[in-house]
mmCIF file as gemmi writes it, N, C-alpha and C atoms, coordinates in Angstrom:
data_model
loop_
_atom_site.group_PDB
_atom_site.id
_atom_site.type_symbol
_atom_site.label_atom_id
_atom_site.label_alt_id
_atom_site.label_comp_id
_atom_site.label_asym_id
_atom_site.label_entity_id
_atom_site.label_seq_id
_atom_site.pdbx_PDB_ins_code
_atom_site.Cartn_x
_atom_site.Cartn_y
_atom_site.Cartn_z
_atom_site.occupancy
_atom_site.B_iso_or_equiv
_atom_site.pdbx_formal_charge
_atom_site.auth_seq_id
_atom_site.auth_asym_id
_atom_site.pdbx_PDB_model_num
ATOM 1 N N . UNK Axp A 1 ? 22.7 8.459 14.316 1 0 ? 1 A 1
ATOM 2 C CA . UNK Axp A 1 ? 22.792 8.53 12.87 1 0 ? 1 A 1
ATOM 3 C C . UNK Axp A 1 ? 23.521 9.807 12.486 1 0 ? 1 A 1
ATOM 4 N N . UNK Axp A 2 ? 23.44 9.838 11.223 1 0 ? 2 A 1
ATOM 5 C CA . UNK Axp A 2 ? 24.673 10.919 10.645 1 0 ? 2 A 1
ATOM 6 C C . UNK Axp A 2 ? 23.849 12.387 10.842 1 0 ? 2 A 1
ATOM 7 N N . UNK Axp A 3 ? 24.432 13.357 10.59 1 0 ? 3 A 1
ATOM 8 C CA . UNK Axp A 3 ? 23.935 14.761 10.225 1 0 ? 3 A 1
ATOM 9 C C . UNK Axp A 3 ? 23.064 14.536 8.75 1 0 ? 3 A 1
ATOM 10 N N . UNK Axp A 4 ? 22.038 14.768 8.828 1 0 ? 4 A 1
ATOM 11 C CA . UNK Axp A 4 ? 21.189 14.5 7.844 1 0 ? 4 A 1
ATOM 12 C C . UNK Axp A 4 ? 19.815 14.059 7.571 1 0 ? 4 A 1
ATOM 13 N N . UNK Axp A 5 ? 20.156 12.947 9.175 1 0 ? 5 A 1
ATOM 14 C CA . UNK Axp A 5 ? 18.466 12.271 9.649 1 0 ? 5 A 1
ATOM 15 C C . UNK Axp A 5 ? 17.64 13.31 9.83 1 0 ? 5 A 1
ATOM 16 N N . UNK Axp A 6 ? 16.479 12.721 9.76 1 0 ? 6 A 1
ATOM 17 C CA . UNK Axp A 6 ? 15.39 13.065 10.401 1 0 ? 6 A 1
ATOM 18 C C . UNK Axp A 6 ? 15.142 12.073 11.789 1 0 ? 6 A 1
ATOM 19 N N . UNK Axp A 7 ? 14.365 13.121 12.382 1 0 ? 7 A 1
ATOM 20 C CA . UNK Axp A 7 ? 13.577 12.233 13.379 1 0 ? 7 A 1
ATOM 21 C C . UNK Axp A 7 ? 11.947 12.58 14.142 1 0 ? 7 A 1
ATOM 22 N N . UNK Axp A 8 ? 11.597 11.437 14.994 1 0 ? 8 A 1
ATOM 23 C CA . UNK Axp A 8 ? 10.307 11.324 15.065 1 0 ? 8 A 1
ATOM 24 C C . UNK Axp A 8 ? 10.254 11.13 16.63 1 0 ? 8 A 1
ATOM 25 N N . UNK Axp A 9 ? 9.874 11.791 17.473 1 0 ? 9 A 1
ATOM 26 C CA . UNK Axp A 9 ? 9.698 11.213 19.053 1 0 ? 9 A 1
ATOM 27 C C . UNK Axp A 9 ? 8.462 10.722 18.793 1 0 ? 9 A 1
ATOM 28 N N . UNK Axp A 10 ? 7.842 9.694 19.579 1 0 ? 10 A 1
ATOM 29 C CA . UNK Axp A 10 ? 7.094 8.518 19.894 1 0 ? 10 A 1
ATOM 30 C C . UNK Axp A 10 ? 6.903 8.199 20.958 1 0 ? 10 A 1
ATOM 31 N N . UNK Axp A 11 ? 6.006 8.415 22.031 1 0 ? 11 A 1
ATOM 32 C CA . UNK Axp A 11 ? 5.907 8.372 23.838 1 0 ? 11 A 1
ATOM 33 C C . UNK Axp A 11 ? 7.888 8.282 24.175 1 0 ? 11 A 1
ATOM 34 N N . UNK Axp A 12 ? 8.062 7.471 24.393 1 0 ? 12 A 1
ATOM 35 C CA . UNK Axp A 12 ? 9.931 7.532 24.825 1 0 ? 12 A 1
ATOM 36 C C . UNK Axp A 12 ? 10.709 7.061 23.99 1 0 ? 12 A 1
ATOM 37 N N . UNK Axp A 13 ? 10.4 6.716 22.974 1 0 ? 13 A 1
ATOM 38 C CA . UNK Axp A 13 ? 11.014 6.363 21.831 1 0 ? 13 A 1
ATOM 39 C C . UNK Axp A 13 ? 11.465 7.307 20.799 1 0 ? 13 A 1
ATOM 40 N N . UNK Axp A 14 ? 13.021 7.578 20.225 1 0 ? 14 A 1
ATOM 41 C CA . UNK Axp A 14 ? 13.379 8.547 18.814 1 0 ? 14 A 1
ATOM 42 C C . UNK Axp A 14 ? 13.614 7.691 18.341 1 0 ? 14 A 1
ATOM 43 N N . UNK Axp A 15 ? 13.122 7.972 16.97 1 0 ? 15 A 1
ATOM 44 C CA . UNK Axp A 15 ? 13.02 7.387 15.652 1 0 ? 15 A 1
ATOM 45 C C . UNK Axp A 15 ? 13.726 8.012 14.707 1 0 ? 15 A 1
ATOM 46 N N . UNK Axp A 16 ? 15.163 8.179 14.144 1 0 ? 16 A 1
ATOM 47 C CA . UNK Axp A 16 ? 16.189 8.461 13.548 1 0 ? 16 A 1
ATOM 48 C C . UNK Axp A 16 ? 16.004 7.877 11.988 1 0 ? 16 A 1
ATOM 49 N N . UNK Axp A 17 ? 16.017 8.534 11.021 1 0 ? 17 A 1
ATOM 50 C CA . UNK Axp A 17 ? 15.347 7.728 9.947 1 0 ? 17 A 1
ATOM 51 C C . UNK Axp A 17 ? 16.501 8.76 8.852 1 0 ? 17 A 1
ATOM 52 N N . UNK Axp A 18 ? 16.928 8.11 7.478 1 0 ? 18 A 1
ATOM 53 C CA . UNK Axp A 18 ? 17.669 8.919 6.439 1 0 ? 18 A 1
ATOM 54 C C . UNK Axp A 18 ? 17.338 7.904 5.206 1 0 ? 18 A 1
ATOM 55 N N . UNK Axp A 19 ? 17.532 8.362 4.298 1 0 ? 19 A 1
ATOM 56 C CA . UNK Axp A 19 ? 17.409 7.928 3.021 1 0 ? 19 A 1
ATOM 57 C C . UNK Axp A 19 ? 18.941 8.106 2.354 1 0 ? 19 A 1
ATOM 58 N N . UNK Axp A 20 ? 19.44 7.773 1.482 1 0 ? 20 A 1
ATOM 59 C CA . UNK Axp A 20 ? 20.667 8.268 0.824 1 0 ? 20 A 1
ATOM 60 C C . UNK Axp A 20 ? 20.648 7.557 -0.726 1 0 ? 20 A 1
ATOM 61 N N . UNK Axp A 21 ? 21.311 7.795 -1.428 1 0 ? 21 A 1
ATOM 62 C CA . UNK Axp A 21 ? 21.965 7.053 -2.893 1 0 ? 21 A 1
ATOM 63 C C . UNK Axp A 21 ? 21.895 5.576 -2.246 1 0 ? 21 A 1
ATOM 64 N N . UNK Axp A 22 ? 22.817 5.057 -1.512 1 0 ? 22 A 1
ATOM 65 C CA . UNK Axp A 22 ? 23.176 3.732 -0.986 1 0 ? 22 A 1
ATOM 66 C C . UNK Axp A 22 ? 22.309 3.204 -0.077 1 0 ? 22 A 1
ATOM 67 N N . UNK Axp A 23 ? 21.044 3.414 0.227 1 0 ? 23 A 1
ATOM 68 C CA . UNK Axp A 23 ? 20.051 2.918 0.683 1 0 ? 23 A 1
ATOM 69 C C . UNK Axp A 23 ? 19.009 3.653 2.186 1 0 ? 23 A 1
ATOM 70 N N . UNK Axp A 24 ? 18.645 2.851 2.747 1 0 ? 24 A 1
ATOM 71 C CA . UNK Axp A 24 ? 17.792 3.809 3.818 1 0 ? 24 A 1
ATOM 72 C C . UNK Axp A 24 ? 18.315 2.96 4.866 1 0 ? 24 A 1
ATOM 73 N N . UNK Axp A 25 ? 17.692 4.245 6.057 1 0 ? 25 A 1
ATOM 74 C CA . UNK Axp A 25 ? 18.005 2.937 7.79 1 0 ? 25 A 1
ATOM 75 C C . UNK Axp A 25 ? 16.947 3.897 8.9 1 0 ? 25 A 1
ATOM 76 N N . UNK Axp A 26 ? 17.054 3.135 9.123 1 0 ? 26 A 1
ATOM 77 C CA . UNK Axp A 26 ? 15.461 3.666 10.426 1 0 ? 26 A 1
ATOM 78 C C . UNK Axp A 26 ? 16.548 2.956 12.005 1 0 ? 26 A 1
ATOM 79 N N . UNK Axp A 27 ? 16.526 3.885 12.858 1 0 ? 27 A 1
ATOM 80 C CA . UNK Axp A 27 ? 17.474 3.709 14.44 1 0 ? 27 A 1
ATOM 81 C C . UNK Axp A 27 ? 16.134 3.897 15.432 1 0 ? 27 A 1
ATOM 82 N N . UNK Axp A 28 ? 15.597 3.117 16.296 1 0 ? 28 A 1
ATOM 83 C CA . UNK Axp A 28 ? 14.882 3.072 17.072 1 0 ? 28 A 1
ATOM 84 C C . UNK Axp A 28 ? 15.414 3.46 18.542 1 0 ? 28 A 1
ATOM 85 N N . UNK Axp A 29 ? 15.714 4.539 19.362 1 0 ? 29 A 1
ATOM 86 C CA . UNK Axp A 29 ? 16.23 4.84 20.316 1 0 ? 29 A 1
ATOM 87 C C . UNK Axp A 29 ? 15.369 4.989 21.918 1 0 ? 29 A 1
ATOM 88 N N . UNK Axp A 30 ? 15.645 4.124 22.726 1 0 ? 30 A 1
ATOM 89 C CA . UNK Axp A 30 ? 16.837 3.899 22.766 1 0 ? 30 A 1
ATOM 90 C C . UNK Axp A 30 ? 17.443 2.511 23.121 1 0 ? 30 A 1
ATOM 91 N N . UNK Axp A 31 ? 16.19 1.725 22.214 1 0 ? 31 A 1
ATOM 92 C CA . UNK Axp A 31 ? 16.761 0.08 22.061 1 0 ? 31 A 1
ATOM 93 C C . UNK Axp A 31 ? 17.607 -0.18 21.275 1 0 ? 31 A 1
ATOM 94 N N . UNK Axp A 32 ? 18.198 1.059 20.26 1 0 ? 32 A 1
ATOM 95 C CA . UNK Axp A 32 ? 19.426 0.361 19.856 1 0 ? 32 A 1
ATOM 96 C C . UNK Axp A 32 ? 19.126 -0.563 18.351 1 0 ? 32 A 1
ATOM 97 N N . UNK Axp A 33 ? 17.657 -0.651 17.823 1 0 ? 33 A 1
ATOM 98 C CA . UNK Axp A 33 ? 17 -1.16 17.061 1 0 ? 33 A 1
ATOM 99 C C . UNK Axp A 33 ? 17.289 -0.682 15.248 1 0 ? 33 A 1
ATOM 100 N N . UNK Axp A 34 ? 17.623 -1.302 14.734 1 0 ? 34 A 1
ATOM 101 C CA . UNK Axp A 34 ? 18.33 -1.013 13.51 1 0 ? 34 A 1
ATOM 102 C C . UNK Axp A 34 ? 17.72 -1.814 11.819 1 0 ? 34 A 1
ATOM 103 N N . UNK Axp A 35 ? 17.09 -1.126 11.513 1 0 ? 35 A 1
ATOM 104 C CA . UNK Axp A 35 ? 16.541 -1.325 10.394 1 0 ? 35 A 1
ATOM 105 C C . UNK Axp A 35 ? 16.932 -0.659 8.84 1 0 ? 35 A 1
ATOM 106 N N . UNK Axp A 36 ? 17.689 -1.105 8.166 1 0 ? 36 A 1
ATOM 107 C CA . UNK Axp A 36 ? 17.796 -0.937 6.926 1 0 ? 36 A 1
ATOM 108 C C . UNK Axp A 36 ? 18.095 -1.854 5.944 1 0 ? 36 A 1
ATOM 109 N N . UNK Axp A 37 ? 18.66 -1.11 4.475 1 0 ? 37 A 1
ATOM 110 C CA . UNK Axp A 37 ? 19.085 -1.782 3.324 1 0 ? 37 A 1
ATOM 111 C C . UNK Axp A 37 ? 20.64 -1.816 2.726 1 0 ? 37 A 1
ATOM 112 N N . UNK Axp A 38 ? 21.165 -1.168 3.717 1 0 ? 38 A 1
ATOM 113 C CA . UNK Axp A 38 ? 22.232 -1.287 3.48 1 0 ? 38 A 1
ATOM 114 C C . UNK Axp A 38 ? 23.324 -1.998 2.493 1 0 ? 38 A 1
ATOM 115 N N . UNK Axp A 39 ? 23.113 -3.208 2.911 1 0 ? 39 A 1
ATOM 116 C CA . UNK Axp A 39 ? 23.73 -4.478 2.497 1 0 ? 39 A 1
ATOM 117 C C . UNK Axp A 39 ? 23.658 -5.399 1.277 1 0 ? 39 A 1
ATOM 118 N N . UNK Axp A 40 ? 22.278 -4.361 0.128 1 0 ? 40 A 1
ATOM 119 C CA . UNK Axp A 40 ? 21.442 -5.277 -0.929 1 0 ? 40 A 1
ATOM 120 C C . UNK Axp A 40 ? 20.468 -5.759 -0.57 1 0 ? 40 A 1
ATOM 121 N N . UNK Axp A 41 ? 19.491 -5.621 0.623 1 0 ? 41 A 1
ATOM 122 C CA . UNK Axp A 41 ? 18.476 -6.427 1.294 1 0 ? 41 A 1
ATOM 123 C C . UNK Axp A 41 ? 17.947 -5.314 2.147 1 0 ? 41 A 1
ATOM 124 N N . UNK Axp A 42 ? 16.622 -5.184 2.301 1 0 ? 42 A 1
ATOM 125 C CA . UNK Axp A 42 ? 16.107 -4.866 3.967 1 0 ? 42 A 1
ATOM 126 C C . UNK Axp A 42 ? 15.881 -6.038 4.894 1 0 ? 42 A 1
ATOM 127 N N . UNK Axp A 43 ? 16.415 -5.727 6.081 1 0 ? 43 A 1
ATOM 128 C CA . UNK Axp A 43 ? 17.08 -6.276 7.067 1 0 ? 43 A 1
ATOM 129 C C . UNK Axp A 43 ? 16.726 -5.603 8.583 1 0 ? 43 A 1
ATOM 130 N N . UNK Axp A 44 ? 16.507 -6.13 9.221 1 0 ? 44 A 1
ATOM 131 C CA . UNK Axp A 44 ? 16.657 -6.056 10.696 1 0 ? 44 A 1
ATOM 132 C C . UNK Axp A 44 ? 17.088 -6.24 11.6 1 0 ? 44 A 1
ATOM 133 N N . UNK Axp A 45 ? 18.582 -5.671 12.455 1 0 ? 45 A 1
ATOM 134 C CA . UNK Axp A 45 ? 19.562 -6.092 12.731 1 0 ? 45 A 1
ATOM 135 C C . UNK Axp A 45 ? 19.215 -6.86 14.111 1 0 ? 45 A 1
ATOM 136 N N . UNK Axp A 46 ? 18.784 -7.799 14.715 1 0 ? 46 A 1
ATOM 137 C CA . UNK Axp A 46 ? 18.554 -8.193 15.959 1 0 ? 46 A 1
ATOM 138 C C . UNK Axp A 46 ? 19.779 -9.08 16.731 1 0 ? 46 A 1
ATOM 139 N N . UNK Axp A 47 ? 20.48 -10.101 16.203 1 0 ? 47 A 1
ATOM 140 C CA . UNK Axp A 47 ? 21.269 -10.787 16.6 1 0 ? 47 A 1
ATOM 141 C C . UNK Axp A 47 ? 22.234 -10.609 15.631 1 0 ? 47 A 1
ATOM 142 N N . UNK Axp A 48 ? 21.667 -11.258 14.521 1 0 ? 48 A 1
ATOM 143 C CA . UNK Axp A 48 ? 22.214 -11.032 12.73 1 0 ? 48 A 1
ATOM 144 C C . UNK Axp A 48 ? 21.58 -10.722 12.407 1 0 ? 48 A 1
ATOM 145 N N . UNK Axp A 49 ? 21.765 -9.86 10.842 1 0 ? 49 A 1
ATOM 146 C CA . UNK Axp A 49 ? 20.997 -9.534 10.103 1 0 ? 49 A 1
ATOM 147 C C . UNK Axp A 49 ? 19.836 -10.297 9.704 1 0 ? 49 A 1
ATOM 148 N N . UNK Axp A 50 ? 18.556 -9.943 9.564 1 0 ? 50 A 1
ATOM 149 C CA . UNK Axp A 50 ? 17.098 -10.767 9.604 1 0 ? 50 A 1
ATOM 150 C C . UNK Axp A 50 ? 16.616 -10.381 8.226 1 0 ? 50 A 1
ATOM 151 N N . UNK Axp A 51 ? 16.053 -10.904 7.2 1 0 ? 51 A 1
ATOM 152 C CA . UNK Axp A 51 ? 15.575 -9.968 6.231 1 0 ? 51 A 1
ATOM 153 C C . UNK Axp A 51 ? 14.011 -10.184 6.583 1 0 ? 51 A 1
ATOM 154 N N . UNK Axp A 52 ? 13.526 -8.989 5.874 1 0 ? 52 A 1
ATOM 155 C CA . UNK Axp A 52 ? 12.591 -8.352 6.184 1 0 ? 52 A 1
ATOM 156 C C . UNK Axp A 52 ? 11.664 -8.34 5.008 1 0 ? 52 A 1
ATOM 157 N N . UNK Axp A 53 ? 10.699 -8.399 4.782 1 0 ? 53 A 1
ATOM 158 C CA . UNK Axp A 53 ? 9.685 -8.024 3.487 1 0 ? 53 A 1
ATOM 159 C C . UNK Axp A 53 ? 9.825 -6.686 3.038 1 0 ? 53 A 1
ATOM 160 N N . UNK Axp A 54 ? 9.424 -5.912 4.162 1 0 ? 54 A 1
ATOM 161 C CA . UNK Axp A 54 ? 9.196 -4.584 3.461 1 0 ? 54 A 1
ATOM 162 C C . UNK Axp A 54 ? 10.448 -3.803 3.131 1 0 ? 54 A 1
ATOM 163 N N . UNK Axp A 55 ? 10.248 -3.358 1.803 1 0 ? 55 A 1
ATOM 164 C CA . UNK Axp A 55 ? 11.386 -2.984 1.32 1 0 ? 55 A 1
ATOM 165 C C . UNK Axp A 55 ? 11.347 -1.624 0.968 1 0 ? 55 A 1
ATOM 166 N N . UNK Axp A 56 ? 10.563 -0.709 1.111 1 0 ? 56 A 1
ATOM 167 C CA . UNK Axp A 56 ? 10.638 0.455 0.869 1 0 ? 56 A 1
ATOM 168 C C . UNK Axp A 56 ? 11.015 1.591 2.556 1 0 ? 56 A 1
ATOM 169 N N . UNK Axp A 57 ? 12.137 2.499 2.68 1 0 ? 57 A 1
ATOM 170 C CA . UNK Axp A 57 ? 11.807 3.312 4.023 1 0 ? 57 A 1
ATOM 171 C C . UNK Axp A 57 ? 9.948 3.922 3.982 1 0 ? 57 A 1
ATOM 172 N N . UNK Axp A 58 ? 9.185 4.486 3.622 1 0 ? 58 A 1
ATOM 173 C CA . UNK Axp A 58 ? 7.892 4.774 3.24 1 0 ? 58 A 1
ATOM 174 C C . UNK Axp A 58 ? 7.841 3.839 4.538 1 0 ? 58 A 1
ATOM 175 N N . UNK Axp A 59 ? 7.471 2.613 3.78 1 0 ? 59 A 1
ATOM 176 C CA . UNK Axp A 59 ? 6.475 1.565 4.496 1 0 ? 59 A 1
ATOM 177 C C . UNK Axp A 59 ? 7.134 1.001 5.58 1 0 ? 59 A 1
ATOM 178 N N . UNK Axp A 60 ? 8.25 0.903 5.546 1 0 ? 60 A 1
ATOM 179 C CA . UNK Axp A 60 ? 8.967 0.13 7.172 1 0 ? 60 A 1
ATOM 180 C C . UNK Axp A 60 ? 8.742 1.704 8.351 1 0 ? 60 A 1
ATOM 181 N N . UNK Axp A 61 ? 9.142 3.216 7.964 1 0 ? 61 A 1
ATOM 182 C CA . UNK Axp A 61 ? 8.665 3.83 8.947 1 0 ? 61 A 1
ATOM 183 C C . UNK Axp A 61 ? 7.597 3.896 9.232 1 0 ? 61 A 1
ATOM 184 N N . UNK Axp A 62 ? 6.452 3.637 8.805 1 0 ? 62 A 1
ATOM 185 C CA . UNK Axp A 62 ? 5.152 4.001 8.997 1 0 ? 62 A 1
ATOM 186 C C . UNK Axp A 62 ? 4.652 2.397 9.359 1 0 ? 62 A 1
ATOM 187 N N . UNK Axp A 63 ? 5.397 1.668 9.662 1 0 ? 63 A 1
ATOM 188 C CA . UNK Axp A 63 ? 5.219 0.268 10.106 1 0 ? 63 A 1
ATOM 189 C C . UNK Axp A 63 ? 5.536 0.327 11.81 1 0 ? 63 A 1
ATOM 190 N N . UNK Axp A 64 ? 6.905 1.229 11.548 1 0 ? 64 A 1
ATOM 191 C CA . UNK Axp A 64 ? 7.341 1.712 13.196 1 0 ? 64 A 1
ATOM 192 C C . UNK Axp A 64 ? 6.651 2.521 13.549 1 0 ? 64 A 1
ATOM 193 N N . UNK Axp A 65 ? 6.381 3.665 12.925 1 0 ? 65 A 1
ATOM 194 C CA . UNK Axp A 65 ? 5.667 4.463 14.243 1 0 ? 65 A 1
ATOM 195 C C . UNK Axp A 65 ? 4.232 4.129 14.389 1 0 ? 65 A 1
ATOM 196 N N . UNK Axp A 66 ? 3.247 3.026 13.565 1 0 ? 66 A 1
ATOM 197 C CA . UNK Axp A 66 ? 2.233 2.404 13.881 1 0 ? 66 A 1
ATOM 198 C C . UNK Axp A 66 ? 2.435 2.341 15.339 1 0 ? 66 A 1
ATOM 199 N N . UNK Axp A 67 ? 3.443 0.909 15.365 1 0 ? 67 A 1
ATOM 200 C CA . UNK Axp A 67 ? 3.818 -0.37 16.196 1 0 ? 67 A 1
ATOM 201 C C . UNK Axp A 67 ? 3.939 0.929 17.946 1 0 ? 67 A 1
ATOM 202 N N . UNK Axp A 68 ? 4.622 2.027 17.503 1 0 ? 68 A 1
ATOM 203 C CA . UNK Axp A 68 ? 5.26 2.446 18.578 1 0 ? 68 A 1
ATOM 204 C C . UNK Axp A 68 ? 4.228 3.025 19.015 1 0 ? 68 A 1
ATOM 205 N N . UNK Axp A 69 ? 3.194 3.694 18.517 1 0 ? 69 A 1
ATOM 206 C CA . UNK Axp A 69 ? 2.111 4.242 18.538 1 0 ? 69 A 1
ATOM 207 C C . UNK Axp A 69 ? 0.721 3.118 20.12 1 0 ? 69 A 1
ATOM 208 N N . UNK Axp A 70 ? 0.695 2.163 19.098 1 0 ? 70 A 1
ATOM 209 C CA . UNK Axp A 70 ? -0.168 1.32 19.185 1 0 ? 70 A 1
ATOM 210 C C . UNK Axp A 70 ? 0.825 0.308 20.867 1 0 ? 70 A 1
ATOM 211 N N . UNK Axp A 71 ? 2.015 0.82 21.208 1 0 ? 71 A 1
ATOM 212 C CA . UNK Axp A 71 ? 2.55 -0.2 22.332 1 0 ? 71 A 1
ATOM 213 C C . UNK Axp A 71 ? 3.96 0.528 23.583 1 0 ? 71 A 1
ATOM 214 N N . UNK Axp A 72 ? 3.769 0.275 24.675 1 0 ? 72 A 1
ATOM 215 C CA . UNK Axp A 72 ? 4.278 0.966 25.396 1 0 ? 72 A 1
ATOM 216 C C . UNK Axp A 72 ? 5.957 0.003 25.284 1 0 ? 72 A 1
ATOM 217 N N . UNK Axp A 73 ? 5.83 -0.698 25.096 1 0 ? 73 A 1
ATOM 218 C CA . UNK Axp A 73 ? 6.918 -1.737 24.826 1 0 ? 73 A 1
ATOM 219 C C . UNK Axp A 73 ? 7.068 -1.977 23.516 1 0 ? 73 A 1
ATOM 220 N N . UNK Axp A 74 ? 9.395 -2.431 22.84 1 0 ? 74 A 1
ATOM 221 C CA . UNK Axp A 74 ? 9.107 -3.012 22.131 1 0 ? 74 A 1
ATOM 222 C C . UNK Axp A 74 ? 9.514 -4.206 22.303 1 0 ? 74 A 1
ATOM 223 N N . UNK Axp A 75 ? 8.617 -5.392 21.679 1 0 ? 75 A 1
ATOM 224 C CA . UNK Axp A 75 ? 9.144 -6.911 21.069 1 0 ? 75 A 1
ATOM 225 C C . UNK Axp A 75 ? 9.432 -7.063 20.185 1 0 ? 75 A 1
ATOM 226 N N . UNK Axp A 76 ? 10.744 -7.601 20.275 1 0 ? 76 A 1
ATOM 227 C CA . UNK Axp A 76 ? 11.449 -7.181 18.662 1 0 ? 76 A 1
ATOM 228 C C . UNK Axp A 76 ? 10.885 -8.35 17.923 1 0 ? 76 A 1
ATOM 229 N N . UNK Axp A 77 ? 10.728 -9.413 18.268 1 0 ? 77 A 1
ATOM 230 C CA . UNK Axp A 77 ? 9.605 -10.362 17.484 1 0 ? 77 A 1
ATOM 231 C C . UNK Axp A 77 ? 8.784 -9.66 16.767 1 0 ? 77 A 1
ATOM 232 N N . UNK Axp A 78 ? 7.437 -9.257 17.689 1 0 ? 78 A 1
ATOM 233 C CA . UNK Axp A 78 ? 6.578 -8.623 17.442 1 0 ? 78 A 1
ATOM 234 C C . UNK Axp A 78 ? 6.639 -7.168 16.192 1 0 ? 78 A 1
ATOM 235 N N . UNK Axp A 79 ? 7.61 -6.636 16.466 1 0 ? 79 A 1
ATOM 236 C CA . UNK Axp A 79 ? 8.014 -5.542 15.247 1 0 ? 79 A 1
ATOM 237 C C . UNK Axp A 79 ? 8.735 -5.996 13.932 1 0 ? 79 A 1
ATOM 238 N N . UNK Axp A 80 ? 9.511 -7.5 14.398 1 0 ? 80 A 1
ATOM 239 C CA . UNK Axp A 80 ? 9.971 -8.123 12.995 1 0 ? 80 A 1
ATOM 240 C C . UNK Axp A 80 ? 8.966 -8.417 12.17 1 0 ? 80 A 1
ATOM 241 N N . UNK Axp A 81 ? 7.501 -9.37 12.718 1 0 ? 81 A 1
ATOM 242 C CA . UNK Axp A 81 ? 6.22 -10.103 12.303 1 0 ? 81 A 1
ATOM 243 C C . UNK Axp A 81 ? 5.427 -9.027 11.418 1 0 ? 81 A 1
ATOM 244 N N . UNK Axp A 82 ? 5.365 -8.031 12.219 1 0 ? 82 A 1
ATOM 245 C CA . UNK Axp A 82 ? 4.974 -6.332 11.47 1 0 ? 82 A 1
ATOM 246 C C . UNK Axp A 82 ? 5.397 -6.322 10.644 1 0 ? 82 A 1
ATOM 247 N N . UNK Axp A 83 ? 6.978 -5.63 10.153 1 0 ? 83 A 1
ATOM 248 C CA . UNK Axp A 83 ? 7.695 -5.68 9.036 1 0 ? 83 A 1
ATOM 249 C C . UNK Axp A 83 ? 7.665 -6.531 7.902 1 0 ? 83 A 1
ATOM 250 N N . UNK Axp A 84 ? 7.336 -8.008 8.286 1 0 ? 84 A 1
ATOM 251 C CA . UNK Axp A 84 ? 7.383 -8.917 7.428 1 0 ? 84 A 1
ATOM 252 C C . UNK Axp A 84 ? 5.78 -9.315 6.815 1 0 ? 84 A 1
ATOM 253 N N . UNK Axp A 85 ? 4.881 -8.69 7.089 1 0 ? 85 A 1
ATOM 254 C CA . UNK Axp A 85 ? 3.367 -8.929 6.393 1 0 ? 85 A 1
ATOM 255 C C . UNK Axp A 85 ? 3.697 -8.296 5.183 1 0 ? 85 A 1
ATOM 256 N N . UNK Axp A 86 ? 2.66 -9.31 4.149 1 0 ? 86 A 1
ATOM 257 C CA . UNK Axp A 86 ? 2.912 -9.037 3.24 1 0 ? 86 A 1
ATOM 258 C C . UNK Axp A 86 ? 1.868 -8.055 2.895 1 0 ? 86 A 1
ATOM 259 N N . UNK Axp A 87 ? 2.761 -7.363 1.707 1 0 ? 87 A 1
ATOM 260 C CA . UNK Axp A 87 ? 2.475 -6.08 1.602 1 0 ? 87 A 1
ATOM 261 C C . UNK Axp A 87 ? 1.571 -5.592 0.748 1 0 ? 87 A 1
């Protein structure tokens, strides 16, 4: 991510996270895992863009570092299903 993020280590996982005018994005490293709003939508980039319920950065990071918290692995299923409870 750009000069600007923040980030979060998590057992082997960085968590790259920014906010801006034009929306938020959360980088899960080092799966490569890509979560934002970029586009008019929150979204979860897995194959294609996925949309997502949660729409605030707040609640989608604190959705990730639950998930990362709580699992030595990720399933990106499993972290989409997260994201998408309703809120």
């Amino acid at each position: 991510m750009k000069v600007g993020s923040k980030k979060i280590k998590i057992k082997k996982s960085q968590i790259f996270y920014r906010e801006t005018q034009r929306g938020w994005a959360i980088v899960i490293m080092p799966n490569k895992i890509k979560i934002d709003n970029f586009h008019g939508f929150p979204h979860i980039h897995i194959k294609n863009k996925e949309t997502i319920k949660t729409k605030t950065l707040n609640k989608a990071l604190n959705i990730v570092i639950n998930y990362l918290s709580l699992n030595n692995e990720i399933n990106i299923n499993d972290l989409k299903n997260k994201l998408n409870e309703e809120e």
